[in-house]
Structures are given as structure tokens and as C-alpha cells.
FIRO-13954 format. One line per 2 residues: number of its first residue (from 1); their letters; for each residue x, z, y of C-alpha. Coordinates in Angstrom, 1 decimal, m for minus. Last residue first. Layout:
NUM) A) X:Z:Y | ...
//
This chain:
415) XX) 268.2:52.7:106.8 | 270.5:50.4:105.1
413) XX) 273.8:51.4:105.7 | 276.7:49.9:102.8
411) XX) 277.4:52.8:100.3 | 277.8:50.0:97.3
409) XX) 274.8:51.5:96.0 | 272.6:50.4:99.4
407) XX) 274.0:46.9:100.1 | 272.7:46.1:96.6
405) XX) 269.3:47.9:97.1 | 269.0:46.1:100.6
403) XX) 269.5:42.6:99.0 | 267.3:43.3:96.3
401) XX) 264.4:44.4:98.5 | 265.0:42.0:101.0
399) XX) 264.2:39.3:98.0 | 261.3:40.9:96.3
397) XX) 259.6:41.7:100.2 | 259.6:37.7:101.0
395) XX) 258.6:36.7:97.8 | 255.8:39.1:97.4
393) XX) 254.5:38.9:100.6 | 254.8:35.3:101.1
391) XX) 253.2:35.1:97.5 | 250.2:36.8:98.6
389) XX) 249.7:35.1:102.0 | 249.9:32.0:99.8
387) XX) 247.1:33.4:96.7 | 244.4:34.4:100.1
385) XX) 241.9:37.2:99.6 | 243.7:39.6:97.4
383) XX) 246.4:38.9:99.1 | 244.9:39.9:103.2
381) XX) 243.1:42.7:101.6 | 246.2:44.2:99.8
379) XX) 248.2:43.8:103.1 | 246.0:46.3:104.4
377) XX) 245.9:48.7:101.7 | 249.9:48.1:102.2
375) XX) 249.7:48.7:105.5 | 247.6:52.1:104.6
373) XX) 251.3:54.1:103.8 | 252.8:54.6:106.5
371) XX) 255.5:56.8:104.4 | 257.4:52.9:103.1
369) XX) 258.1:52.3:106.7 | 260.0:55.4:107.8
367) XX) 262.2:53.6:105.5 | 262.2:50.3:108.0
365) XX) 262.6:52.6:110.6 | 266.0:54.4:109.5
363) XX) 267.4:53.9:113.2 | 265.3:52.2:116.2
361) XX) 266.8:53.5:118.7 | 270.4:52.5:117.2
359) XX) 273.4:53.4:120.0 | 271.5:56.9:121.2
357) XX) 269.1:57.5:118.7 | 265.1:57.3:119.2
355) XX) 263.1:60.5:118.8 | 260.0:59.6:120.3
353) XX) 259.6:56.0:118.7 | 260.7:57.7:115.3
351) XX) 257.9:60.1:115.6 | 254.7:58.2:117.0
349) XX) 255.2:55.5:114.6 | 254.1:57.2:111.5
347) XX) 250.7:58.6:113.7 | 250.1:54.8:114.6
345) XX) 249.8:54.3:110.6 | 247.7:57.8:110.1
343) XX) 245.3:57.0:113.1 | 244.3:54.0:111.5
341) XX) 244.1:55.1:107.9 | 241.7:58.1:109.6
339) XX) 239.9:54.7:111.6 | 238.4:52.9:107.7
337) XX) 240.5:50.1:107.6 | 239.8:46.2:108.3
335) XX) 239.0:45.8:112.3 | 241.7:48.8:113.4
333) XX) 244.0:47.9:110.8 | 244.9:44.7:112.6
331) XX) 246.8:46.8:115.3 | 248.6:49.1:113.2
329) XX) 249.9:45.9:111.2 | 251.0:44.6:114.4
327) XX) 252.9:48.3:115.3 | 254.3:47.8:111.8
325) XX) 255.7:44.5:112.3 | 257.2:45.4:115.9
323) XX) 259.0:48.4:114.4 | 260.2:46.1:111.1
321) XX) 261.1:43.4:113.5 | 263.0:46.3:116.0
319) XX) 265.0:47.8:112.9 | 266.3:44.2:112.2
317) XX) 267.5:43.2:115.7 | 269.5:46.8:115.9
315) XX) 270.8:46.4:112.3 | 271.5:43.1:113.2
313) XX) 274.1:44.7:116.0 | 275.0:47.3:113.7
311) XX) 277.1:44.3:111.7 | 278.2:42.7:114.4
309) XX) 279.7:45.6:115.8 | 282.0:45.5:112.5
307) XX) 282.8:49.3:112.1 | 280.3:49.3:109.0
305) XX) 281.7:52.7:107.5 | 280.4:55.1:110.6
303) XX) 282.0:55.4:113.9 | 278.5:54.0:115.6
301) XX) 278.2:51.3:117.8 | 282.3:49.7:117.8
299) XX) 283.4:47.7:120.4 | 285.5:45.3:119.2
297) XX) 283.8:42.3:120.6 | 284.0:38.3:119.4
295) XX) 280.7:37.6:120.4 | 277.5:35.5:118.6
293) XX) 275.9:38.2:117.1 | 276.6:40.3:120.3
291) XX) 274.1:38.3:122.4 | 271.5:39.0:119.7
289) XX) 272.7:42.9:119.3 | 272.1:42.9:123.3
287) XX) 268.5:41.8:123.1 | 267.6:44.4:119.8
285) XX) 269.2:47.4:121.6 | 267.1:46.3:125.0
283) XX) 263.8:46.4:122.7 | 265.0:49.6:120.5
281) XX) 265.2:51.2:124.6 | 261.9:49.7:125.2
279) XX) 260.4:51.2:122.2 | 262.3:54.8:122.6
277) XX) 260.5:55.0:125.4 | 257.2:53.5:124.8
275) XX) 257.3:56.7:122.7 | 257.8:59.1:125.5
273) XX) 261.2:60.6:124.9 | 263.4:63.3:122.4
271) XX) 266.9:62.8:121.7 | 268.5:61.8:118.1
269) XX) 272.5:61.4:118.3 | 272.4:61.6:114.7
267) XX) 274.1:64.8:114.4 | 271.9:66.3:116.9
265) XX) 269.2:66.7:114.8 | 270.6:70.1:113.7
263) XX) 269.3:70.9:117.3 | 265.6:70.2:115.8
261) XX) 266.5:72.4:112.4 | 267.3:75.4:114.1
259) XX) 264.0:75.6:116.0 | 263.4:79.6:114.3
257) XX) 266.9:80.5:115.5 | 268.2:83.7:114.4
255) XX) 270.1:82.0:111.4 | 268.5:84.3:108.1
253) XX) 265.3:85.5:109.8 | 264.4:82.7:112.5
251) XX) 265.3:79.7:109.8 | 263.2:81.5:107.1
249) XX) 260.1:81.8:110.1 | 260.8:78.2:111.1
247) XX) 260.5:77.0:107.6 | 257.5:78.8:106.7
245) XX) 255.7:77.7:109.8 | 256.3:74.4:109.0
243) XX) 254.7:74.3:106.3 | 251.7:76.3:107.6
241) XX) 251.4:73.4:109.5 | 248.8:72.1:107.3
239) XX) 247.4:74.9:106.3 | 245.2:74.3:109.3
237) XX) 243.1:71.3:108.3 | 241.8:73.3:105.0
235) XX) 240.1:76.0:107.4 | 238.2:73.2:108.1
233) XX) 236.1:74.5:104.7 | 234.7:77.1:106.8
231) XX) 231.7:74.9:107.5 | 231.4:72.7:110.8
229) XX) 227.8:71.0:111.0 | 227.0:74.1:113.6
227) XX) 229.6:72.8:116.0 | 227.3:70.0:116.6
225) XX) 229.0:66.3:118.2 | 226.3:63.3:117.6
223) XX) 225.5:63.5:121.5 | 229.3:62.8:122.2
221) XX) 229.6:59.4:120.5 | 232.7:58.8:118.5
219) XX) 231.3:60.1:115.4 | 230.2:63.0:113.7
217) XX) 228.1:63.8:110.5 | 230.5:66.2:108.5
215) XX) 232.5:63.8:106.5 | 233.1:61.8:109.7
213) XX) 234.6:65.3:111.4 | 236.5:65.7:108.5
211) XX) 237.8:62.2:108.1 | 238.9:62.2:111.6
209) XX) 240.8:65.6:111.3 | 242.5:64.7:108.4
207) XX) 243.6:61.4:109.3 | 245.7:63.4:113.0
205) XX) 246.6:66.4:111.1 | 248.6:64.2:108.6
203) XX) 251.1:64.1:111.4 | 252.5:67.6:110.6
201) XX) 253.8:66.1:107.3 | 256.4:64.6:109.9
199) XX) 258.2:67.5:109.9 | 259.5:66.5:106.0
197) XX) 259.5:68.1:102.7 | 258.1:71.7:103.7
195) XX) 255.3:69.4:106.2 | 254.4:67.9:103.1
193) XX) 253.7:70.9:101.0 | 251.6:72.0:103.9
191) XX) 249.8:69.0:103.6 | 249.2:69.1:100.1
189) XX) 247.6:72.8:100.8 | 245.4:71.6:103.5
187) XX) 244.1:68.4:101.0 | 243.4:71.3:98.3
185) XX) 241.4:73.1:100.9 | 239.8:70.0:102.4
183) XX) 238.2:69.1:98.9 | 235.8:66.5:100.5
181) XX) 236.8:64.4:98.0 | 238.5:61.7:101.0
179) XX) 240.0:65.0:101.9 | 241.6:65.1:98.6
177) XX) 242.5:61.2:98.7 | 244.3:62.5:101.9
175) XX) 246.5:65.0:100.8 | 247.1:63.6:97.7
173) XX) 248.2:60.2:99.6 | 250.8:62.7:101.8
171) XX) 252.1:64.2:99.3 | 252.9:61.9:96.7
169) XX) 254.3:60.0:100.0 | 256.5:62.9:100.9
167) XX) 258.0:63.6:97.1 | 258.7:59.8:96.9
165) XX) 260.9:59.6:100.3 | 263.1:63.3:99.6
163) XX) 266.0:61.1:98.9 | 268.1:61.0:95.7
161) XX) 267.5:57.5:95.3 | 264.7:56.6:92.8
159) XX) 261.6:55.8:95.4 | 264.8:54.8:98.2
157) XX) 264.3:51.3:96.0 | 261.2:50.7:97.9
155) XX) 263.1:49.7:101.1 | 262.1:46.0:100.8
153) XX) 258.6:47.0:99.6 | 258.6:45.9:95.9
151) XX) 256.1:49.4:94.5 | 254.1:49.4:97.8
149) XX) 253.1:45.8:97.5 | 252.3:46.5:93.9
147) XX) 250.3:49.6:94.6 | 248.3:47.4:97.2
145) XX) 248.0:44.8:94.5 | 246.6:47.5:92.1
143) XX) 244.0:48.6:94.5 | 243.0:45.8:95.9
141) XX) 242.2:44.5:92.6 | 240.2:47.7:91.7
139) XX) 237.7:47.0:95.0 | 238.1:48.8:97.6
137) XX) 236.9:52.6:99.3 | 237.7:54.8:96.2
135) XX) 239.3:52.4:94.6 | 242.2:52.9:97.4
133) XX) 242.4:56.4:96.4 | 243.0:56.3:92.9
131) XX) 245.5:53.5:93.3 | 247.5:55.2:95.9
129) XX) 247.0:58.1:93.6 | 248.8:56.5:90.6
127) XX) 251.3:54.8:92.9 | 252.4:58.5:93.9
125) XX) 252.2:60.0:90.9 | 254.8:57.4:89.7
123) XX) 257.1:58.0:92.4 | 256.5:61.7:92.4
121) XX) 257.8:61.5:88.7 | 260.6:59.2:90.1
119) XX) 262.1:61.3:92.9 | 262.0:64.4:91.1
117) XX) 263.7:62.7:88.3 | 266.6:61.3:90.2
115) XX) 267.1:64.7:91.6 | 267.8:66.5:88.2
113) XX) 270.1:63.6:87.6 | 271.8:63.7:90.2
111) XX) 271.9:68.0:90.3 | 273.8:67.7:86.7
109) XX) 273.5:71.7:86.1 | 272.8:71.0:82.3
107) XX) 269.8:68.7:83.2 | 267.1:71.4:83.0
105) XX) 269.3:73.9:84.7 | 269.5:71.7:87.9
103) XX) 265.3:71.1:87.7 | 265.0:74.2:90.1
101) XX) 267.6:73.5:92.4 | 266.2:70.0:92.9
99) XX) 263.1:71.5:93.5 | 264.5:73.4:96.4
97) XX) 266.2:70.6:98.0 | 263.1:68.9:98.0
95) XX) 260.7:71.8:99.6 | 263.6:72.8:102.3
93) XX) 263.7:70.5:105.0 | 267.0:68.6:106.1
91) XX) 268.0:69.1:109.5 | 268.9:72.8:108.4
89) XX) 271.7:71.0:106.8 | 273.5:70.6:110.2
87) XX) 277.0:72.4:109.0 | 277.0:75.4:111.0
85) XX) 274.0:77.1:110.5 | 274.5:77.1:106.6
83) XX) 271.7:76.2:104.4 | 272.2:76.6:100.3
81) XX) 275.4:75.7:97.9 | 274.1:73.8:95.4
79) XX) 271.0:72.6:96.4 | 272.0:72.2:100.0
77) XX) 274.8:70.3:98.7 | 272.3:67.8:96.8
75) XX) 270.2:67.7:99.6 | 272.7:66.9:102.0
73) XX) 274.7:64.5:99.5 | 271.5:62.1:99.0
71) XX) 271.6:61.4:102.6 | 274.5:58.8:102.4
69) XX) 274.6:57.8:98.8 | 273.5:59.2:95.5
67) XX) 272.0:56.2:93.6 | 275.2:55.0:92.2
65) XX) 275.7:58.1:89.8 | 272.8:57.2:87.9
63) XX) 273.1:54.4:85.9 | 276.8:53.1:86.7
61) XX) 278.1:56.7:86.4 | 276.2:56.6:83.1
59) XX) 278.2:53.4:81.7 | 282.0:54.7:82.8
57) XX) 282.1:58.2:84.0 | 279.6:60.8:85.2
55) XX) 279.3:63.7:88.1 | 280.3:61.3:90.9
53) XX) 277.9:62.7:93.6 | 278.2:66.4:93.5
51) XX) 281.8:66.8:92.8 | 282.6:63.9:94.6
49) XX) 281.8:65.0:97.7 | 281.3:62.5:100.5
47) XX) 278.9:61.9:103.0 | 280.0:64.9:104.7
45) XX) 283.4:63.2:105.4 | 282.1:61.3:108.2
43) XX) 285.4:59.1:109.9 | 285.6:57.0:106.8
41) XX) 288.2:56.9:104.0 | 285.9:58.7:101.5
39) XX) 283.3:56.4:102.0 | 285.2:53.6:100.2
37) XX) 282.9:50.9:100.9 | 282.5:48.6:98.0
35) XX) 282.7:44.9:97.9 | 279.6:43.4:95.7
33) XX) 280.3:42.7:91.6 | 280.4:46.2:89.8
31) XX) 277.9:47.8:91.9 | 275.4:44.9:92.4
29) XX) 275.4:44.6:88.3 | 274.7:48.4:88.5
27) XX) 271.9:47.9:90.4 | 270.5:44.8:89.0
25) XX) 269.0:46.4:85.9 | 268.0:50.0:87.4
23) XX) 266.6:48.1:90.1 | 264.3:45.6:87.0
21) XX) 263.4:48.8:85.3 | 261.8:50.5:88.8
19) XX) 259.8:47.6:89.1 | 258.8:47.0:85.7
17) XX) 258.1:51.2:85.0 | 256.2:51.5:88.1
15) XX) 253.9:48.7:87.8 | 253.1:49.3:84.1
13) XX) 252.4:53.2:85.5 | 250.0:51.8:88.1
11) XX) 248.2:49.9:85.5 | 248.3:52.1:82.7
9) XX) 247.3:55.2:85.4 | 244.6:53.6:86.6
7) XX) 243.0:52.6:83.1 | 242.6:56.0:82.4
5) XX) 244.9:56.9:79.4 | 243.9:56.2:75.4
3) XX) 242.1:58.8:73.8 | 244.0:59.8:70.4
1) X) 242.0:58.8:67.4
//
């Protein structure tokens, strides 16, 4: 009699295939119904290559073909054609890419669909280990609600887009439930994995170091601290830039430039600051977009496809919420969660606040979102605990995450 699978996985896999069923369900009926932008029309061609991103006709091009938008054609051309100095890929780390590449051959060369699959398997191993490593602290029902909460996020639907989102976050949880195992070796290498998907990997230094100096009998007072309780296991802690390293030393051989990819930043007017910086200046952003809201202007914020001021104006407003949202959820973390999910949810915030862009500070931070992960352990508490705060959650994140998904596929921005 075959052995049936750990009750985890059911669970988090019957999460993962309802929620991701029910987009795949309304996304083409957004397609077919909603206005669509034709990006090929606008003033940022790179967005558009129908070669890579149209690769089917009638029913499948409905399926599949509508999920490659905005960022999905840099990793789809880098996975077809490679880096180039010139053309601002280098801003997109390699480990994604590179597995696209990989899985092309395995889907006749279709690079969509190869990337669709990347994104899902992760997405699936992801909410399995989000539930393996919430158990490991809470109770199961915190586990699977906080794996729910994760799974109808309002920018969830980036889980099956061809974005390197689901590949971070698998990441990123197996580093730390492997450090939560003490296995700071395996948690090093997941990090450096990480830090090849995305810079901010390098973050995960900040939970790993906390948990390893609990693990070993430390704590925040000084006469506790002995350099004899550290073992050679922290070795672990310092793979995790070894990502990075990798990237700046292909960058430095084949371009000359190991910091390539932070000038390649550029492209979206991204400049460094102090984080309370890049806070004040989402702040002022947020203030004017109200007064604009209500004025006939034709100034335009960014020459991308929504010209409408307007329209960038409640991007503005709605990027700050989400920013001021998560900073509140960072805040009640510190009396319910164990301090490395602390550090990790104020670490997520530390980037985006420090690298604001120049007409929307605040940009992409409600998918920055979905990587700080621990909110939705925290949000899992407050549910499990009270049935109204749980369907507030739930109502409120179902309906922004159909509206975002629909504005996404017809190549309106989103974040």
C-alpha cells in the first residue's frame, strides 16, 4: 500500500493548487474582458519582444502567455540571449535566468513555459517549508493559515509570473528553517543561492546571525557572550555572500566591472540614501499624489504606459500604505515573534527605503512585500486567535489580489 504524503505537504499543496487554480481561472477572463495596454506602442520597447513573450496562439496564449509582463522579458532575454553590458540586464541576477535556460529544452525551447514552472515548483516548496517551519515554533493551525495568508497576498499572483519572486522566498525560508535545525551549513548554502537570485539574499545575514548566537547560548546581555561556545559550524553564516561574490567576480571577468549590476540600476532612476530618506521622500510622493488625485495636470511621472498622472499618483499613495503597513507589522513582531523573524522583516525594508526612485520612492514595495515573510506568521497569530480579524484579512487580501492580477496581465503596472 503506497504511503500517503506528510500531512504538511497535503495541506500546503491543497492550498497551493486552489489558489493558484482560481488565477489561472480569472486570468484569462481578465485578459479577454479588461482594456489592454499595447506595450508595444510605449516609449520602453524592452518590455516587448514578442518572440519571447507571445510564443502561443488562441487557448494556450490565454494560459500562459499572459503571465510574461514587464520584468518577465529581462529574464527571459537573458535566458536566451545572455548578459550584455549595454542593455541593463546585469541588474537582473543570474540564478533564475540560469534555470530558466536549463528547463528551455524540457519544454521544446518554450522559455514561458519553462519559467512558469520554475516559478510554481518553488512556489509550492515554498508554502511547504513556510509550513514546516512555522510548526516548528506554533501550533499546526498557525501554520496552515499563515501559508494561506501568504498564498492570497494581494501581490501573490507574482508566485506564477515569470519573476524570480518564488525562487527567493523558497530560498530564503529554507535558509532559515535550516538554521532553525541547527544545520548552518545547509542554511549558508541556501543563502548563497539567494543572494544569486536577488542582492537582497545578503539580508538573511542579519536572522542568521541572531539565531546562531541564540542557538549557541547567547543573549543580549554581555556577560553571557564566550567566543569558546562558537564551533566551526558559523562557517555556514559566511556562504552567504558567497553569492554575490560569484556574480561580481563573472561581472569583473566578462564586463570589467565587478559592481556592474548597481549602475544597471540606473534604469529605474534608483539612487542610494539613508532609509528614513527614502521614507520621507515616499511620504512627500504620497502628499502630492493626494493633491493630484483631485487635479486636472498633464504632467506625466514616469514615461511608461500609464501616462495618466493620476494614475502614478495612487501608485505613490498606495506604495506608502503598504510601506507604513509593513513597518507596523515590524513593530508588533517585536512582542509576538521570536527576534531573528524580527530583524528579517526590518531587514526587507532596509533595501527599498535606501534605494528609493526618483518620481515613485516607494516603487515595487508591495512585492518586496510577499519576501518579508514572518508578517504572515504574524498575521496567523492575530486569525487564528480572532474569526473577524481573519476574515478582514482574507477578504481584504482576496479582493486586491484579483484586482492587481487583472491589472497585471493586461500589462497595467502593479509593482
Amino acid at each position: 500500500m503506497p504511503r500517503r504524503l506528510p500531512e504538511q505537504l497535503r495541506e500546503a499543496g491543497l492550498i497551493f493548487i486552489i489558489t493558484r487554480g482560481v488565477l489561472f481561472l480569472m486570468a484569462p477572463l481578465a485578459y479577454l474582458t479588461l482594456p489592454k495596454i499595447d506595450a508595444a506602442s510605449q516609449d520602453f520597447p524592452p518590455y516587448v519582444d514578442a518572440r519571447l513573450t507571445d510564443t502561443f496562439t488562441g487557448v494556450p496564449h490565454y494560459l500562459f502567455d499572459i503571465w510574461a509582463k514587464w520584468d518577465s522579458i529581462w529574464y527571459l532575454r537573458i535566458a536566451e540571449y545572455g548578459y550584455s553590458s549595454l542593455d541593463n540586464t546585469t541588474a537582473f541576477f543570474p540564478l533564475y535566468p540560469f534555470l530558466i535556460a536549463i528547463f528551455k529544452p524540457l519544454f521544446l525551447g518554450n522559455g514561458v513555459l519553462a519559467g512558469m514552472f520554475i516559478s510554481l515548483a518553488c512556489c509550492l516548496g515554498a508554502f511547504y517549508l513556510l509550513y514546516l517551519l512555522v510548526e516548528l515554533d506554533f501550533e499546526k493551525e498557525v501554520a496552515r493559515r499563515a501559508v494561506f495568508y501568504m498564498a492570497i497576498f494581494p501581490t501573490a499572483f507574482f508566485f506564477q509570473t515569470i519573476y524570480s519572486e518564488s525562487l527567493f522566498l523558497l530560498l530564503t525560508i529554507g535558509c532559515l528553517f535550516a538554521a532553525r535545525r541547527n544545520e548552518y551549513v545547509i542554511a549558508g548554502i541556501a543563502g548563497a543561492l539567494a543572494t544569486l537570485t536577488r542582492s537582497p539574499g545578503l539580508l538573511l545575514l542579519a536572522p542568521l546571525t541572531i539565531m546562531y548566537l541564540q542557538n549557541h547560548g547567547w543573549s543580549w546581555r554581555p556577560v553571557t557572550w564566550d567566543l569558546r561556545r562558537i564551533r566551526w559550524d558559523i562557517a555556514g553564516l559566511a556562504l552567504v555572500p558567497l553569492g554575490l561574490g560569484v556574480w561580481m567576480l563573472y561581472l569583473g571577468l566578462r564586463f570589467g566591472d565587478p559592481l556592474l549590476f548597481t549602475s544597471a540600476q540606473g534604469n529605474w532612476l534608483r539612487e542610494f540614501t539613508w532609509p528614513l530618506g527614502g521614507l520621507w521622500r515616499g511620504a512627500v510622493e504620497a502628499g502630492n499624489g493626494l493633491r493630484d488625485l483631485f487635479s486636472t495636470s498633464d504632467s506625466i511621472y514616469w514615461p511608461v504606459a500609464d501616462r495618466d498622472p493620476r494614475l502614478w499618483a495612487t501608485y505613490n499613495i498606495m506604495n506608502f500604505i503598504f510601506t507604513i503597513g509593513l513597518i507596523g507589522l515590524g513593530i508588533a513582531a517585536i512582542r509576538r515573534l521570536p527576534a531573528h523573524y524580527v530583524a528579517y522583516i526590518f531587514a526587507v525594508l532596509l533595501l527599498p527605503l535606501s534605494t528609493p526612485s526618483t518620481y515613485v520612492p516607494l516603487f515595487s514595495m508591495p512585492r518586496f512585500m510577499l519576501t518579508a515573510f514572518p508578517i504572515f506568521i504574524l498575521m496567523a497569530l492575530w486569525g487564528e486567535r480572532n474569526r473577524w480579524v481573519d476574515m478582514l484579512i482574507t477578504v481584504s487580501s482576496v479582493a486586491l489580489l484579483g484586482f492587481f492580477m487583472a491589472k497585471f496581465v493586461v500589462f497595467t503596472w502593479v509593482s
